[in-house]
Each structure stands twice: as structure tokens, then as C-alpha cells.
C-alpha positions as CSV (number, residue, x, y, z in Angstrom):
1,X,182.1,179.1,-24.1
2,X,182.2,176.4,-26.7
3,X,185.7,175.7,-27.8
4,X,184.1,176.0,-31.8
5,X,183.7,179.7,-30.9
6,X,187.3,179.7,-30.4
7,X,187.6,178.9,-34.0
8,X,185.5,180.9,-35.7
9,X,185.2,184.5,-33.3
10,X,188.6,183.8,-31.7
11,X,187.5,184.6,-28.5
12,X,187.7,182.6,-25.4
13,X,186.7,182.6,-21.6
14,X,189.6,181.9,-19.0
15,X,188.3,179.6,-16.6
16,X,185.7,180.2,-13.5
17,X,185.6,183.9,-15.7
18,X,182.4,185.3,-17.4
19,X,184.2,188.1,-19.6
20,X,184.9,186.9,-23.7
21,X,188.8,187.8,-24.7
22,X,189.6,188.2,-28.2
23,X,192.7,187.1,-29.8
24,X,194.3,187.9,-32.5
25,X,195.7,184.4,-33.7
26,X,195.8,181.7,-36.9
27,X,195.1,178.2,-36.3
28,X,196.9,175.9,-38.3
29,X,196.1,172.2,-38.6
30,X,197.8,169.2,-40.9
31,X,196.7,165.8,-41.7
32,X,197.3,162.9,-43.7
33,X,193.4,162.0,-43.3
34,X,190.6,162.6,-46.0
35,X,188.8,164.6,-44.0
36,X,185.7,165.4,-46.5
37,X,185.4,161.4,-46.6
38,X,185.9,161.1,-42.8
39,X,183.1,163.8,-42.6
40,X,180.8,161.6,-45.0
41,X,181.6,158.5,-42.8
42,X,180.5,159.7,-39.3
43,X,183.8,159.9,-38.3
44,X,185.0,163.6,-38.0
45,X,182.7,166.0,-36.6
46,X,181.6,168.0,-39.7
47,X,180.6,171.6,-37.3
48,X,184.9,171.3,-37.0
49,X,185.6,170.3,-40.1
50,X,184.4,173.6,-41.8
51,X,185.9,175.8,-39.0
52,X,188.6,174.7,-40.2
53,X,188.3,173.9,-43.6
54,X,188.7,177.9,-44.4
55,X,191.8,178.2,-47.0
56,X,193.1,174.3,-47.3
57,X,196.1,173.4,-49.1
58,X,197.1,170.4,-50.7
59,X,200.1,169.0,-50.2
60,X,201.2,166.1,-53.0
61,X,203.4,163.4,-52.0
62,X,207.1,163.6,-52.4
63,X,206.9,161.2,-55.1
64,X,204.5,163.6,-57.3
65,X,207.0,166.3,-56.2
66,X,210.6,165.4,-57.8
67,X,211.4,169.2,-58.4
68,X,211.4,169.4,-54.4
69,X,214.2,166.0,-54.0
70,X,217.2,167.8,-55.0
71,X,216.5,170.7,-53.1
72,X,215.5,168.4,-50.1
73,X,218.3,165.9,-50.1
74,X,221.1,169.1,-50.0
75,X,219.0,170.1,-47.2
76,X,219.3,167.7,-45.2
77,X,222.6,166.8,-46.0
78,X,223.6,170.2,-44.7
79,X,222.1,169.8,-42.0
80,X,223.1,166.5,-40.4
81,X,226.6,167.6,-42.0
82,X,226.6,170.9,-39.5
83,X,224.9,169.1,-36.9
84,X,227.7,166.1,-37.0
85,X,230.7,168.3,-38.0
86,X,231.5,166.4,-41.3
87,X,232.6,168.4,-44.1
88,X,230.2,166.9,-47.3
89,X,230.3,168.8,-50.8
90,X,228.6,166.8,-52.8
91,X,225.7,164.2,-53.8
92,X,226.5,161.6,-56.7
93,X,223.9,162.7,-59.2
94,X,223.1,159.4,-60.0
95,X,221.9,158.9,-56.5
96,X,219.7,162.3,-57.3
97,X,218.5,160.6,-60.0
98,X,218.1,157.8,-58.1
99,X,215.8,159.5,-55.6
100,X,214.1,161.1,-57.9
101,X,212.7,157.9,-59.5
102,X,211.8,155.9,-55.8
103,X,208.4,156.2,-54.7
104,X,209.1,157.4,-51.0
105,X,206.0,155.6,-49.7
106,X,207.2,156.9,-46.2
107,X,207.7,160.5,-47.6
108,X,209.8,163.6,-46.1
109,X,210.6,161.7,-43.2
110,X,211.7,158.5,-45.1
111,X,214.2,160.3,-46.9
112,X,215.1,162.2,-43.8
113,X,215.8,159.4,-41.9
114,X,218.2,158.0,-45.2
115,X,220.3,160.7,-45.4
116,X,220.6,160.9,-41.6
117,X,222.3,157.3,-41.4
118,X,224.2,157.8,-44.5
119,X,225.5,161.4,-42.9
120,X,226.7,159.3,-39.9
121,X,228.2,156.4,-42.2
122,X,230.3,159.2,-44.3
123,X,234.0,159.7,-44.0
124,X,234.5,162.0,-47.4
125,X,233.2,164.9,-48.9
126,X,230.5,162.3,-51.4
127,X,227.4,160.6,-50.7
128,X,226.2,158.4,-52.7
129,X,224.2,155.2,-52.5
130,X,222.6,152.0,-54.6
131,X,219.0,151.2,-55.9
132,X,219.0,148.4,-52.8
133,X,219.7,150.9,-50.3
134,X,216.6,152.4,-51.1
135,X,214.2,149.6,-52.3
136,X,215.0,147.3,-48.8
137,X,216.8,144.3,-50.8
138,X,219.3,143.5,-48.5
139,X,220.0,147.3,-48.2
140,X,223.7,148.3,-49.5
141,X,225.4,151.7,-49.9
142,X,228.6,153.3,-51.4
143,X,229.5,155.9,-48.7
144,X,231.9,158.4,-50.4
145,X,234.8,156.5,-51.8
146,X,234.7,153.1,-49.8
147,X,233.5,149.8,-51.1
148,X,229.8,148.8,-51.1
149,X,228.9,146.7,-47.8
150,X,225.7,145.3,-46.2
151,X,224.8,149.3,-44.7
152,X,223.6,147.8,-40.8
153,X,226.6,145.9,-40.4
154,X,229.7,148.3,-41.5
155,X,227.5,151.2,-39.2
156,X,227.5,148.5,-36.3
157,X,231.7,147.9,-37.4
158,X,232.5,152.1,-37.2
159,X,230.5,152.7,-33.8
160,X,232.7,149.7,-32.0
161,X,235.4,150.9,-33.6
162,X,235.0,154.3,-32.1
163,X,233.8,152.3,-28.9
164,X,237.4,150.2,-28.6
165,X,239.3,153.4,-29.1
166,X,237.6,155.4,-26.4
167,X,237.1,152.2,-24.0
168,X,233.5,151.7,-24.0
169,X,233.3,155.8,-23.2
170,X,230.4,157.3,-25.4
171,X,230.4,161.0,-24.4
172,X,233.3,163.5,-23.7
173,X,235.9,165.3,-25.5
174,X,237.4,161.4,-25.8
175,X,233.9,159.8,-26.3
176,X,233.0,157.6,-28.8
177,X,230.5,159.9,-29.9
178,X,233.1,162.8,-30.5
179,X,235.1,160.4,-32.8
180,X,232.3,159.6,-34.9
181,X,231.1,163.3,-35.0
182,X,228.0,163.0,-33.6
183,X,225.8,163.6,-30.4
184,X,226.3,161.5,-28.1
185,X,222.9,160.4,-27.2
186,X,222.1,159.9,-31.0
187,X,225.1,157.1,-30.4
188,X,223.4,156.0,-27.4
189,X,220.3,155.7,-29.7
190,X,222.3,153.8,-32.1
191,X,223.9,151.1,-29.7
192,X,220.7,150.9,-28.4
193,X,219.3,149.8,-31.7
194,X,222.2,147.6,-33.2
195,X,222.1,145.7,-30.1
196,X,225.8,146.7,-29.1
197,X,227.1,145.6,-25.8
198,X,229.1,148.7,-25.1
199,X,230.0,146.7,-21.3
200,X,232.4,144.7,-23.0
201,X,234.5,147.6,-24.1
202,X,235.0,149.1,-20.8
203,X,235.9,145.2,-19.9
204,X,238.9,145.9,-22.0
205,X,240.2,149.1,-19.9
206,X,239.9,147.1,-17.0
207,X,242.2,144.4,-18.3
């Protein structure tokens, strides 16, 4: 059975079988593509496209979609909070404001990936963060009430911090990873990426 008639009868044949099943199911599909152009192109089959072209919905970019950015960034905050165990109240409104007037040319998962590293950076109940941080000059950020600092170089400071106190030990109740409040293979992500020799901090419980 062709797989369009999936699509449009919801029915399907189990294989090396000759009786049609129906299904009761919705097929949901996403893309960042102009399909209609794609279609015009040669490049997306058009018999497809209108299978599944039957109620679409357009999605603007988060920079056509302020209203959404405070809703979005206590999200997230909330939930890297939880997910870290750090107890954050609040977000500077002018770094709401702030948000609200950057283009986000990587969208939802830009600013995800922003609040995530700030989350991890934060050691007070206040985030908030500079027009650098966000524009990629040299980026900089205010992390609750400390001073502002280059943001890849005071992350790479707290995580061997955390590494020297627990002897080069990432995960465990005496972990780094349970000092900085957060999983332990996120940190194993991090030391990955900051280049971090964590070998050298065991060194030190040997000596």
C-alpha cells in the first residue's frame, strides 16, 4: 500500500499482509522550510505536500512575538532553576526589556540555551545580563549581584572551583556536579567544552 494512503485514508498494511487497518491517528509535521516555494522548485514532492498541507499554522519568529519573551524566559528559568536546585525569584526587567528588543536570529532555542548557562552561572535569587551578552561582543553578564566578567571565563573559574574542592570527582553526593547544582553529565558536557583538564585535580588528591 502506498505510504500517501497512510496520509490521507489512515489505513495501512502490516508487512507480508494483504488486509488494510485503519487507524485512528493525527499526523503532525513542523518545518522551518517554505514548503509552497520548495513545491514550485522541484524540490518537495507536491502529491505530499497537500496531504499534509490540510490545516497549517504559522508560526512567527520569536522576534515578531515579544508578548511570548517574558512568559518564555520565566519558563525556562523555572525550569533549569528546578532542574539544578537553585532558588531564583526574579529577572531584572531591564534584561526583559532587553530581550524583548534582540532579534533572536537563532529563536526558542537561542534563548533557551542563554538562560541555561546563565541558570548555571547564578548564585542569588536575580538574573540579569548586558546588551554584549546577547549581541556576541565579547559576551559579558551580571549574574545576580556579582560584578560583570568575560561570561566563558568566570563559568570555566566556578566549575574548577567546584573541581579542586571535590578532587577532580564530578559525580556523587561529594561531586563537583552536586556543588554546582547541576547534573553531572551536563558538567561532564561543560569540561568537555571549556577544555578543562579535570586529570590535574585528581593529581592533587594524590599529592
Amino acid at each position: 500500500m502506498p505510504r500517501l494512503v497512510v496520509l490521507q485514508e489512515r489505513q495501512f498494511e502490516r508487512v507480508g499482509g494483504g488486509e488494510a487497518i485503519s487507524v485512528d491517528v493525527r499526523v503532525i509535521t513542523a518545518t522551518n522550510r517554505d514548503l509552497s516555494a520548495a513545491v514550485a522548485a522541484g524540490t518537495f514532492r507536491s502529491d505530499l505536500f497537500y496531504r499534509l498541507n490540510v490545516f497549517p499554522i504559522d508560526v512567527p519568529p520569536l522576534r515578531d512575538r515579544k508578548e511570548d519573551i517574558p512568559l518564555l524566559l520565566e519558563y525556562f528559568v523555572r525550569r533549569f532553576a528546578d532542574k539544578m536546585r537553585k532558588d531564583i525569584r526574579r529577572i531584572d526587567v531591564r534584561t526583559v526589556e532587553l530581550c524583548q528588543a534582540y532579534g533572536w536570529p537563532g529563536n526558542i532555542r537561542e534563548l533557551q540555551n542563554i538562560v541555561e548557562r546563565v541558570v548555571i552561572l547564578c548564585t542569588g535569587e536575580t538574573i540579569a545580563f548586558g546588551e554584549a551578552f546577547l549581541s556576541g561582543r565579547g559576551p559579558t553578564a551580571k549574574i545576580s549581584d556579582g560584578l560583570p566578567d568575560t561570561l566563558l571565563s568566570q563559568e570555566k573559574a566556578l566549575i574548577e572551583a567546584a573541581l579542586a574542592r571535590s578532587r577532580g570527582k564530578v559525580a556523587g553526593d561529594n561531586g563537583a556536579a552536586a556543588k554546582l547544582g547541576i547534573p553531572a553529565s551536563t558538567l561532564e558536557s561543560k569540561i568537555r567544552q571549556l577544555k578543562i583538564e579535570k586529570q590535574r585535580f585528581t593529581e592533587l588528591k594524590a599529592r
